[in-house]
SERO-4910 file (N, C-alpha, C, O; in steps of 0.05 Angstrom, whole numbers):
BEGIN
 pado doro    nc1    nc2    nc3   cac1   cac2   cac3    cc1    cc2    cc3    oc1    oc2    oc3
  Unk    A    475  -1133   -837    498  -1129   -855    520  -1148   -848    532  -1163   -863
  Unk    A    524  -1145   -822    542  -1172   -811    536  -1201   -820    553  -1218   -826
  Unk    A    512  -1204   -819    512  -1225   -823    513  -1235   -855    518  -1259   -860
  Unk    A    509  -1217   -872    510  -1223   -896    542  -1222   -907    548  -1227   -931
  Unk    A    562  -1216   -886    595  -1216   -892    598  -1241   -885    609  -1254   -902
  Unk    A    592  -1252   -865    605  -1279   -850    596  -1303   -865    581  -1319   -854
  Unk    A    604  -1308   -887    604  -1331   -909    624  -1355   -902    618  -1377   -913
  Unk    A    648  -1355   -885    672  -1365   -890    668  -1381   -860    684  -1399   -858
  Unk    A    655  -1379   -841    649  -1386   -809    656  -1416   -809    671  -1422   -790
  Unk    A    651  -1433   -824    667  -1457   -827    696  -1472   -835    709  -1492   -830
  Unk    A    698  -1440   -855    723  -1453   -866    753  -1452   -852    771  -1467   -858
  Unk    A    754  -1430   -831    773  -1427   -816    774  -1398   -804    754  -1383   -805
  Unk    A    790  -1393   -797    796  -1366   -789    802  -1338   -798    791  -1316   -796
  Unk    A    828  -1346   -811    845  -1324   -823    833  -1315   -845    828  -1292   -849
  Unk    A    827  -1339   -863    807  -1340   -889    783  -1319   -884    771  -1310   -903
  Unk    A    779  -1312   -864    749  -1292   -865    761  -1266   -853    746  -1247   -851
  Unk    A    786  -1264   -845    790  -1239   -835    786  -1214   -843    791  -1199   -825
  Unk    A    780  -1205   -862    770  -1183   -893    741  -1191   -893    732  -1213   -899
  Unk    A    724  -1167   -886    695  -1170   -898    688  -1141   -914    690  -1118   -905
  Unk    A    679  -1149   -938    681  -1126   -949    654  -1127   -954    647  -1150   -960
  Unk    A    630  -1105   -954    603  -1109   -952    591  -1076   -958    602  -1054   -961
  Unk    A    561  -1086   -958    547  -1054   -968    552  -1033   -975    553  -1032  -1000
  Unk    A    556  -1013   -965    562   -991   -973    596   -980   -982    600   -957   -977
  Unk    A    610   -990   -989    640   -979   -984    646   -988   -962    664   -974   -955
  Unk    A    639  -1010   -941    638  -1009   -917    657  -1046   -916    653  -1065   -931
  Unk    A    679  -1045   -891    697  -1062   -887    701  -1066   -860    702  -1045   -847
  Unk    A    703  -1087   -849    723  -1088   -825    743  -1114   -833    737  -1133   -847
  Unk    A    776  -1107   -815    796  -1121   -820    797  -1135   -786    802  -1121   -766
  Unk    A    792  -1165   -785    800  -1191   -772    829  -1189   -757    847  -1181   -772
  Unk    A    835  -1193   -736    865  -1207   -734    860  -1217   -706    839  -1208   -694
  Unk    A    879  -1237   -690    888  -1245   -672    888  -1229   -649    892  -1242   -628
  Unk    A    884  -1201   -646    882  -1182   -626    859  -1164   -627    856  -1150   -607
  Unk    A    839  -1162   -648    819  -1142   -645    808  -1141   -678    815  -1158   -694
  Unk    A    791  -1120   -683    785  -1121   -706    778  -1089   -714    765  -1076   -697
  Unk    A    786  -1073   -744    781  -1047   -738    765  -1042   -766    765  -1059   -784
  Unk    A    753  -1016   -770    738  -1013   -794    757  -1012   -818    781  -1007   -813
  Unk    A    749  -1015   -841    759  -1013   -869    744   -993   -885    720   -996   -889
  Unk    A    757   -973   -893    741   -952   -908    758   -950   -931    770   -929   -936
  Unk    A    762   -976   -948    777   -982   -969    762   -990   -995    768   -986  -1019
  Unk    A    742  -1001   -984    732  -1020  -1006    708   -996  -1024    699   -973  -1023
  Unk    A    708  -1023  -1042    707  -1005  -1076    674  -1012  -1077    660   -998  -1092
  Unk    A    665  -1029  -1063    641  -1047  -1064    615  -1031  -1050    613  -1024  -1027
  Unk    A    597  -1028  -1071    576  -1030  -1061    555  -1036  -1070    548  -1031  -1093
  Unk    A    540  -1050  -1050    526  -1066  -1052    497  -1076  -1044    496  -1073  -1019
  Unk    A    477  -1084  -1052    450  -1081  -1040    443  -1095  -1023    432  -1088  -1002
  Unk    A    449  -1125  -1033    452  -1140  -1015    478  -1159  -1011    499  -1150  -1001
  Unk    A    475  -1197  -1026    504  -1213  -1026    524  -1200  -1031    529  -1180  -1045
  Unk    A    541  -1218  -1013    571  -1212  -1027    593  -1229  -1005    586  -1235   -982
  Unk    A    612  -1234  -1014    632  -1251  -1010    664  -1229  -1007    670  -1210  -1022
  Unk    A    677  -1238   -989    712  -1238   -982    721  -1269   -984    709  -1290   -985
  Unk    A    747  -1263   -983    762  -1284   -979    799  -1272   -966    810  -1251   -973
  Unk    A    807  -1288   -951    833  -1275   -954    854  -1305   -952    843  -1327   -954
  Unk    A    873  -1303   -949    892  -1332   -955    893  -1333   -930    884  -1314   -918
  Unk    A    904  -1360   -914    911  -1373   -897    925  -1359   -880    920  -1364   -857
  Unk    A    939  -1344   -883    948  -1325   -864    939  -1296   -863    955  -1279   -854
  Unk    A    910  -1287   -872    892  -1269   -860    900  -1251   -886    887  -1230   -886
  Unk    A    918  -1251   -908    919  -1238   -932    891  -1227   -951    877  -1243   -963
  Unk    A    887  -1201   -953    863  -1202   -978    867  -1212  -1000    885  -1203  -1013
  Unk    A    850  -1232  -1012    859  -1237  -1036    837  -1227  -1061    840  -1226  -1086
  Unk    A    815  -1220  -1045    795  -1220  -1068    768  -1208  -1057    766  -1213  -1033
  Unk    A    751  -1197  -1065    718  -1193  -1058    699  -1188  -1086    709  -1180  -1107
  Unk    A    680  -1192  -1084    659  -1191  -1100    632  -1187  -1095    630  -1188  -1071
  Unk    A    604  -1180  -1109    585  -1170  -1102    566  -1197  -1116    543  -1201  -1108
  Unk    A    574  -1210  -1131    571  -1234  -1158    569  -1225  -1178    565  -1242  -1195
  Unk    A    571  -1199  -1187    578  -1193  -1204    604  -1180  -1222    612  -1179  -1245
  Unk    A    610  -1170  -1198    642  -1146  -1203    657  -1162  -1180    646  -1177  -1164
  Unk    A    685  -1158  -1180    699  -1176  -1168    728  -1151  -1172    737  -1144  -1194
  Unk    A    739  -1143  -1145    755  -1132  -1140    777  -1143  -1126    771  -1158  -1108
  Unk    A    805  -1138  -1131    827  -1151  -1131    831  -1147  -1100    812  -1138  -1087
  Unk    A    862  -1154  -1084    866  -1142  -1066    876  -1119  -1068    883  -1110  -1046
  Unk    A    880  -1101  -1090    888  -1070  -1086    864  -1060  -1089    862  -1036  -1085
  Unk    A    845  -1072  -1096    813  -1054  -1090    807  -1052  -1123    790  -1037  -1133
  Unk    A    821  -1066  -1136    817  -1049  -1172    798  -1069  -1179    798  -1092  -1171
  Unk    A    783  -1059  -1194    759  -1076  -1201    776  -1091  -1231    791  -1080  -1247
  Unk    A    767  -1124  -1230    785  -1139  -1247    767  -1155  -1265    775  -1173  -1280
  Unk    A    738  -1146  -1263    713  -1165  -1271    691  -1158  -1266    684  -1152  -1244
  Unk    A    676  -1158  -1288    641  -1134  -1288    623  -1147  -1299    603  -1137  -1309
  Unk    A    631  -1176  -1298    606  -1198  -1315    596  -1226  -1311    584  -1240  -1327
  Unk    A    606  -1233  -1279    598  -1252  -1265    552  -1246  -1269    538  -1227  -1272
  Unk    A    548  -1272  -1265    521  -1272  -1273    507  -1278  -1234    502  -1301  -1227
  Unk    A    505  -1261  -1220    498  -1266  -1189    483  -1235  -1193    485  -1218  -1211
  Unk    A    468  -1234  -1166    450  -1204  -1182    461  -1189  -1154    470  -1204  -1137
  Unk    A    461  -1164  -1149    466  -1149  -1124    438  -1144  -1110    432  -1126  -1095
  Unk    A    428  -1160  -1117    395  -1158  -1093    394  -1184  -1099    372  -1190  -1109
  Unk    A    411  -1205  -1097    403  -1229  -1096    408  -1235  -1061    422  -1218  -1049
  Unk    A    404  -1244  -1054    403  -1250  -1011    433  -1271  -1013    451  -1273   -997
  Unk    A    429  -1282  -1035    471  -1296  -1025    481  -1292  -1049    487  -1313  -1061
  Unk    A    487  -1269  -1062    489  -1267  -1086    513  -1287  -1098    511  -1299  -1119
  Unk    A    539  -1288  -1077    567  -1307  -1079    567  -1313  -1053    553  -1304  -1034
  Unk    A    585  -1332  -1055    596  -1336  -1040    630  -1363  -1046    624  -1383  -1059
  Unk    A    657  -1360  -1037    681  -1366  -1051    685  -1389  -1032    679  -1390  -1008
  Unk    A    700  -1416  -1055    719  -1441  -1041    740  -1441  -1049    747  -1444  -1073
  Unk    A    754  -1436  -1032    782  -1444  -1034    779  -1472  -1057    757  -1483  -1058
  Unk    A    797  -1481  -1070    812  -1495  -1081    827  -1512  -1077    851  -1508  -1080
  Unk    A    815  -1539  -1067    831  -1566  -1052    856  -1573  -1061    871  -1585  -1045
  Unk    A    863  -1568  -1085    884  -1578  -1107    905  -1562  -1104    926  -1573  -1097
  Unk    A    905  -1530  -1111    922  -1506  -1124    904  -1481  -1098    880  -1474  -1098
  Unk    A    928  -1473  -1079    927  -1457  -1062    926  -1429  -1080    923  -1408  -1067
  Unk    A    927  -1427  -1103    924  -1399  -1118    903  -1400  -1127    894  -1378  -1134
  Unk    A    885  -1425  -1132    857  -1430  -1141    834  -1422  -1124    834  -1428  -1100
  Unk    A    812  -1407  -1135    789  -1405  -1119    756  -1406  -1130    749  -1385  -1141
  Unk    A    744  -1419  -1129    721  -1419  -1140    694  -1408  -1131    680  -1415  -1113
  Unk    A    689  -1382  -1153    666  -1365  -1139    634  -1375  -1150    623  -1376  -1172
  Unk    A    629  -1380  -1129    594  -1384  -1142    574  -1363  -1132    574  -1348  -1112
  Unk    A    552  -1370  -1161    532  -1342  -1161    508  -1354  -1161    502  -1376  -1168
  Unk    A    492  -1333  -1150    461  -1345  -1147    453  -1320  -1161    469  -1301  -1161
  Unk    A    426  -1319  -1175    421  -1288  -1183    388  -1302  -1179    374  -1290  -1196
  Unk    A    371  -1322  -1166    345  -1329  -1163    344  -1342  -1201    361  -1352  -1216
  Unk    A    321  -1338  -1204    313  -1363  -1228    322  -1344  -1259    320  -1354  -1282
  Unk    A    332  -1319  -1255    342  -1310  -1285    371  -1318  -1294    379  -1310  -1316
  Unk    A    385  -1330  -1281    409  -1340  -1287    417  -1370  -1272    433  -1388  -1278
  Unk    A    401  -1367  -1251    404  -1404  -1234    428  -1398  -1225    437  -1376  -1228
  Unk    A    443  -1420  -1211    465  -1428  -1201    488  -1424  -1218    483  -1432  -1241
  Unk    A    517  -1412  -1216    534  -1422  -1243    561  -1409  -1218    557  -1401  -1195
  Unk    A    589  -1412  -1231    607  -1421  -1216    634  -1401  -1250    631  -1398  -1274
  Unk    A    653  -1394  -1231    679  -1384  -1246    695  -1392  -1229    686  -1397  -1207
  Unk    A    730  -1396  -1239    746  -1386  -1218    765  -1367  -1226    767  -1353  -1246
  Unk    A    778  -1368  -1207    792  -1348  -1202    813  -1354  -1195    815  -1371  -1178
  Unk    A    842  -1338  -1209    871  -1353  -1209    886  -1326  -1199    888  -1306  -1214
  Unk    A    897  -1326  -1171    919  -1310  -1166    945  -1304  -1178    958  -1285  -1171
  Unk    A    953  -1321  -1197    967  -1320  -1213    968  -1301  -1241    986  -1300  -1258
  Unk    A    948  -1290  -1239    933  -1288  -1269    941  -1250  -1267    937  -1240  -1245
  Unk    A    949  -1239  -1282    945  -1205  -1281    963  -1187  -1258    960  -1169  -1241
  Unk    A    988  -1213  -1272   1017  -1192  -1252   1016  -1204  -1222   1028  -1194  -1202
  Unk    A   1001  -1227  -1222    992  -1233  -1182    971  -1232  -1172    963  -1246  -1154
  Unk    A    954  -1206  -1189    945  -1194  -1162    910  -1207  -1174    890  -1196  -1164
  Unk    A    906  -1230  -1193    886  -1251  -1190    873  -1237  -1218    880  -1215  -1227
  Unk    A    850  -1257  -1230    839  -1253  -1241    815  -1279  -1258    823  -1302  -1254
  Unk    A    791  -1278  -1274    784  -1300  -1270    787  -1315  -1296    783  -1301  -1316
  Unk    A    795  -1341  -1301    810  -1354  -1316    787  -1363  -1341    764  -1371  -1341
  Unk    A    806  -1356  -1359    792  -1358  -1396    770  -1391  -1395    782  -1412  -1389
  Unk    A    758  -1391  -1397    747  -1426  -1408    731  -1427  -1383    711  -1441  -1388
  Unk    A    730  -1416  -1353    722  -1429  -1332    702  -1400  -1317    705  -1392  -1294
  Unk    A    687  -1391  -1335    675  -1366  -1326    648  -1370  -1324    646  -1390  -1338
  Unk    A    626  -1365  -1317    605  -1366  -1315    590  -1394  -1323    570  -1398  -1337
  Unk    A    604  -1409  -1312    590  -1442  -1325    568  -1448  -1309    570  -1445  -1285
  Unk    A    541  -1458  -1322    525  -1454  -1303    511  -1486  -1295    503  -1501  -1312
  Unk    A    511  -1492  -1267    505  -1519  -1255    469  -1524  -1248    455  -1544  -1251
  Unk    A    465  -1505  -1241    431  -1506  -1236    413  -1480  -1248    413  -1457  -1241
  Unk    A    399  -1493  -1266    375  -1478  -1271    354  -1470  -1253    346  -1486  -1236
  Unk    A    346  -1453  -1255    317  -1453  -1229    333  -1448  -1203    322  -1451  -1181
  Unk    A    364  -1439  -1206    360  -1450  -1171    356  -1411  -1156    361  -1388  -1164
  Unk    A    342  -1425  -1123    339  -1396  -1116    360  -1374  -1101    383  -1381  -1106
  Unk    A    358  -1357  -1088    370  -1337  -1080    397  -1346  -1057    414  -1331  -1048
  Unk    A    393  -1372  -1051    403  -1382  -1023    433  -1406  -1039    435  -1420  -1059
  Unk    A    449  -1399  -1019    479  -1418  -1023    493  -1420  -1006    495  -1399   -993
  Unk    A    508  -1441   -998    523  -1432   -963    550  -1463   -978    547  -1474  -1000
  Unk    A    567  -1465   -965    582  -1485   -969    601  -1494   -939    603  -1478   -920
  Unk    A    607  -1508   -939    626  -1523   -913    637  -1539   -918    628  -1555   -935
  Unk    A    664  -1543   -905    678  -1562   -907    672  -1597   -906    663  -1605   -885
  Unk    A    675  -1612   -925    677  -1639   -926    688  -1649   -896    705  -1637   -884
  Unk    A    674  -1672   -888    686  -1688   -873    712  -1700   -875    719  -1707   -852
  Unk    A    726  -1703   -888    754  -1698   -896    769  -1684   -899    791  -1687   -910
  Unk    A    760  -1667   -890    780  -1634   -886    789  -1624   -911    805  -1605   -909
  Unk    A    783  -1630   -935    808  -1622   -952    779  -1613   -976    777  -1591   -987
  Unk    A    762  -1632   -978    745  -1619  -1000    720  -1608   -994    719  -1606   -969
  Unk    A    699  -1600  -1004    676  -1574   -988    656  -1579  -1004    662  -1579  -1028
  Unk    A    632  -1583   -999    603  -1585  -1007    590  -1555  -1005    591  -1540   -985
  Unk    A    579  -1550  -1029    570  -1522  -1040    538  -1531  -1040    530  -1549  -1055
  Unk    A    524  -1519  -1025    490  -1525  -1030    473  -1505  -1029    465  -1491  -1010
  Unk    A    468  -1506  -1049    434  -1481  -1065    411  -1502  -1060    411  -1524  -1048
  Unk    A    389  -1487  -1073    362  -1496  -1074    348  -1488  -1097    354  -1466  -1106
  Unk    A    324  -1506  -1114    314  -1504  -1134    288  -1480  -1123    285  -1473  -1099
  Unk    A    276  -1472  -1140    254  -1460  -1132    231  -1480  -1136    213  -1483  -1119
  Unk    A    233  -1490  -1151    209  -1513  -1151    210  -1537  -1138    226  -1554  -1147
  Unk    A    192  -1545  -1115    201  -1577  -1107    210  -1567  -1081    209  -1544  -1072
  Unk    A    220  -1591  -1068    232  -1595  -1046    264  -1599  -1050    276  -1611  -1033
  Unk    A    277  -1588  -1072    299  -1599  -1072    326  -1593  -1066    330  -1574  -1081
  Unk    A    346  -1596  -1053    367  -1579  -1042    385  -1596  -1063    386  -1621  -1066
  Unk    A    399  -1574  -1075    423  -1582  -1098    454  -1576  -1079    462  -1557  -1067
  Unk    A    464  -1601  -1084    492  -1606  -1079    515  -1617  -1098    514  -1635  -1116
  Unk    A    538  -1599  -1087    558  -1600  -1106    586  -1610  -1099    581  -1607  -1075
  Unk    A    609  -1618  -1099    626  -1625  -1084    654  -1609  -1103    660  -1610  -1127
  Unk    A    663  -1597  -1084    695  -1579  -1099    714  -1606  -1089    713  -1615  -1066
  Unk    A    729  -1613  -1110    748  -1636  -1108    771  -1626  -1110    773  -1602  -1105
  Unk    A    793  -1638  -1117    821  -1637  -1129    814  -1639  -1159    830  -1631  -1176
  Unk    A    789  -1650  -1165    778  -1651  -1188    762  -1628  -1206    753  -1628  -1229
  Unk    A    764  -1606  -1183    748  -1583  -1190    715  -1594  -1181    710  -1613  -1167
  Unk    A    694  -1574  -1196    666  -1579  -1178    661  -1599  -1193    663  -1599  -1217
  Unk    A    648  -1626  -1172    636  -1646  -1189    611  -1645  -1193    601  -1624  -1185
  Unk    A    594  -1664  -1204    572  -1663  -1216    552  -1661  -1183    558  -1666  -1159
  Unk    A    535  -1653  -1193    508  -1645  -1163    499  -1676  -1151    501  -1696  -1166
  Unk    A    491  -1678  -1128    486  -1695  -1111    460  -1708  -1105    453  -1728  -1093
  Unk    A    446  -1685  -1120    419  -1688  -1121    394  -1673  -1130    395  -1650  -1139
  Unk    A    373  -1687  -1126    351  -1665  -1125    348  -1681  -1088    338  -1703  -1085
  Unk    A    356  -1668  -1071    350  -1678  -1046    326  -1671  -1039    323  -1646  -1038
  Unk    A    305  -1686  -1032    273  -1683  -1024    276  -1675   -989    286  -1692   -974
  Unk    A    270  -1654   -978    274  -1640   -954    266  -1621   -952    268  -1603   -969
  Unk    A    255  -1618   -930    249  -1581   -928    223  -1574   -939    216  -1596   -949
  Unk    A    206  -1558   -943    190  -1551   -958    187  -1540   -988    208  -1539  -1001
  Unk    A    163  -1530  -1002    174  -1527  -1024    172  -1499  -1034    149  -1489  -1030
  Unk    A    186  -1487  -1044    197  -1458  -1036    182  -1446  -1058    185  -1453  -1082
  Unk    A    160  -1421  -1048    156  -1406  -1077    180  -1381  -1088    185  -1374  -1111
  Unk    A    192  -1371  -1063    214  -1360  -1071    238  -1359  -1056    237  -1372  -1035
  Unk    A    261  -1346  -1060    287  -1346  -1053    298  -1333  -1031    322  -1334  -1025
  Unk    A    280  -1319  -1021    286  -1291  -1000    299  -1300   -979    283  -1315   -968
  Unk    A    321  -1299   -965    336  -1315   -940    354  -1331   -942    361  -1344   -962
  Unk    A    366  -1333   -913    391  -1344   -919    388  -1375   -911    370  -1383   -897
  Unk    A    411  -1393   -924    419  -1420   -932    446  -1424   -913    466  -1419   -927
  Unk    A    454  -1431   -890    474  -1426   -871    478  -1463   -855    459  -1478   -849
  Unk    A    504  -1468   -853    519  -1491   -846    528  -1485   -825    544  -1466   -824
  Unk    A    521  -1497   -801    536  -1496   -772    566  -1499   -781    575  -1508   -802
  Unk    A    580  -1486   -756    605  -1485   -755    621  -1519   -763    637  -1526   -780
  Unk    A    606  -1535   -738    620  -1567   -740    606  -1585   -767    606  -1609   -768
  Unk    A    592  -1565   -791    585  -1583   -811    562  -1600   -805    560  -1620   -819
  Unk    A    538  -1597   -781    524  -1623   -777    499  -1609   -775    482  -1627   -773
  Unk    A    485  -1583   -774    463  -1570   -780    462  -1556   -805    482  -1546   -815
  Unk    A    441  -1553   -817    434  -1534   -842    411  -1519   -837    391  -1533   -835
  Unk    A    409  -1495   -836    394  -1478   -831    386  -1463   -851    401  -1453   -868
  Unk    A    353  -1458   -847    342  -1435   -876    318  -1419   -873    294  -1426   -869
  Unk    A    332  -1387   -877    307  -1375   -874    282  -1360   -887    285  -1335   -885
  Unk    A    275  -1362   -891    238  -1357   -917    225  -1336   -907    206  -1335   -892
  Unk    A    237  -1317   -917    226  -1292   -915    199  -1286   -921    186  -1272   -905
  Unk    A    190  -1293   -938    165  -1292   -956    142  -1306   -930    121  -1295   -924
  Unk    A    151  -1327   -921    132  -1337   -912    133  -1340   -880    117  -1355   -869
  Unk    A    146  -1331   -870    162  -1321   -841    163  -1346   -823    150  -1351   -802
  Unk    A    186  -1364   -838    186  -1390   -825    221  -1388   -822    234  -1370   -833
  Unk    A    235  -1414   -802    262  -1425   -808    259  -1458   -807    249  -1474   -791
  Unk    A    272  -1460   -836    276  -1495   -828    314  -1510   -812    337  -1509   -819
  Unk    A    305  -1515   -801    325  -1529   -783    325  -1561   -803    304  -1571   -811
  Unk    A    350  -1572   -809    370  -1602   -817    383  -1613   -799    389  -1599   -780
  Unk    A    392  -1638   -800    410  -1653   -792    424  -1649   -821    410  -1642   -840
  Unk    A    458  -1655   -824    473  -1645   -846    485  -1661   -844    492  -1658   -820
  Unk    A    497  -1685   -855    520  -1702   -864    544  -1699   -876    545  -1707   -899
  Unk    A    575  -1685   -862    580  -1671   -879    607  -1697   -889    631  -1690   -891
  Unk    A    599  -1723   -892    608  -1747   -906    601  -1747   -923    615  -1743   -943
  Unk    A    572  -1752   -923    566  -1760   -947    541  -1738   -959    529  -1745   -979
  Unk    A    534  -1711   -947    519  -1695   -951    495  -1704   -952    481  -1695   -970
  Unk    A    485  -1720   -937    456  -1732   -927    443  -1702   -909    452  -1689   -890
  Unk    A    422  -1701   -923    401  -1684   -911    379  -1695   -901    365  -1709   -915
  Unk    A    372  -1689   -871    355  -1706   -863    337  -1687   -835    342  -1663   -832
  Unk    A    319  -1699   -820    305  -1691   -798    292  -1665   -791    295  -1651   -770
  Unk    A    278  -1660   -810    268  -1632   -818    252  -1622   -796    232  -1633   -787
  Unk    A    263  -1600   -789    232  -1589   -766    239  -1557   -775    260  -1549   -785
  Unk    A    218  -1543   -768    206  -1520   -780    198  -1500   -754    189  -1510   -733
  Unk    A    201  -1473   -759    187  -1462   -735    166  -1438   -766    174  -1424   -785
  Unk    A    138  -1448   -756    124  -1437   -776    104  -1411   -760    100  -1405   -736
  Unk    A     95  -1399   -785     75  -1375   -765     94  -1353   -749     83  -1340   -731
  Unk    A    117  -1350   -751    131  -1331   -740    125  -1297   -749    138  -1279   -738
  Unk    A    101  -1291   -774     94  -1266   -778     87  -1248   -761     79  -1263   -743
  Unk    A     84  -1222   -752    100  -1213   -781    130  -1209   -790    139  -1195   -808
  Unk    A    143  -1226   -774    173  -1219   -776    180  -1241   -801    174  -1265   -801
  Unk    A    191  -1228   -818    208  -1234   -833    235  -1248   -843    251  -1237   -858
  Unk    A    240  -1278   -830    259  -1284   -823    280  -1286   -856    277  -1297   -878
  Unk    A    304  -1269   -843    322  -1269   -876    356  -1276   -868    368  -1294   -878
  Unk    A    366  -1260   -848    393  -1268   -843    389  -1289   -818    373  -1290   -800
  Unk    A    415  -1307   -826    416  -1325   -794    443  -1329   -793    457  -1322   -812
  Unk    A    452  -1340   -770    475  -1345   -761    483  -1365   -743    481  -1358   -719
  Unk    A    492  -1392   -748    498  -1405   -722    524  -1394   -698    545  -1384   -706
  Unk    A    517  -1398   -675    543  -1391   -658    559  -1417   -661    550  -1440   -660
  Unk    A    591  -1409   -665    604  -1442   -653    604  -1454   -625    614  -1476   -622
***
């Protein structure tokens, strides 16, 4: 369950201090300790995403489909991400507009990849997700897995899913420009019959890790987080009967 909160391990600190996850179930982050949350509105089977502002503020949580404010009020019941999807969301900050945030959904191959945002400004403050920019969808086919990390430039962030068919890892880049067009069909990795496991970015941006439940393997990357070059594939295969689904790098 932990591991399915800790989405944000790259992007900084404060930003992940709020994890809101499974059952009604929360813990609150700070500089001295960390304690449970028996606040949240969320529950959930599997994905799901927090976010909080730069100075450890809640601003938002979601399941990819329902999306609850920071007073806990549900503000949205039609995001296309499934609640038994394995990364159902996961949220980028907004390089441009510190009130901007862009949530992406995976729901496996009945909805593919697709992307909303979300404007703190919107519904008295307290956020909401903006008319024209709601469920737009970037990848067809893509599967259950999504992870994102910061650009080598500090300021903008590479968002990367996977197709179900092929070898291909789909990349996306959040600009000042909003999300730009995908990066690829990047040929890497093996070729996935399904989505089950997680899609996870080392802390310093330079590994990509993935785990295949289905077939009880992890593939280990080299990660480029310049120019989002995926490269040097090694595999630990035959690991049945265990089931490899959550992972986690240490920093």
């Amino acid at each position: 369950i932990l591991l399915a909160a800790a989405s944000l391990s790259s992007f900084g600190q404060r930003e992940s201090y709020h994890w809101y996850f499974g059952a009604n179930a929360g813990l609150k982050f700070s500089d001295t300790g960390v304690v449970a949350l028996t606040d949240g509105q969320m529950n959930t089977f599997e994905g799901c995403a927090s976010i909080s502002d730069s100075s450890g503020n809640l601003q938002f949580y979601t399941d990819g489909v329902r999306v609850w404010d920071q007073n806990h009020t549900l503000v949205e019941q039609g995001l296309k991400g499934d609640i038994s999807s394995t990364q159902s969301a996961i949220i980028v900050p907004s390089p441009k507009e510190l009130h901007e945030y862009f949530i992406f959904t995976t729901s496996g191959t009945t909805n593919g990849m697709q992307y909303s945002k979300f404007d703190m400004r919107l519904n008295g403050g307290t956020g909401g997700i903006v008319a024209g920019v709601r469920n737009k969808s970037i990848v067809s086919g893509a599967i259950e897995k999504i992870t994102a990390v910061k650009h080598a430039n500090q300021i903008e962030y590479w968002v990367i899913g996977h197709k179900q068919k092929g070898r291909a890892f789909q990349l996306f880049k959040v600009s000042e420009d909003g999300v730009v067009e995908s990066f690829g069909n990047i040929n890497a990795g093996r070729n996935l019959s399904d989505g089950i496991g997680y899609l996870k970015v080392s802390p310093n941006g330079r590994k990509l890790a993935m785990a295949n439940a289905s077939n009880g393997t992890i593939d280990l990357f080299d990660f480029n987080p310049k120019t989002g070059e995926i490269s040097n594939h090694i595999t630990a295969d035959s690991i049945t009967p265990l089931q490899p689904y959550g992972l986690e790098f240490s920093p």
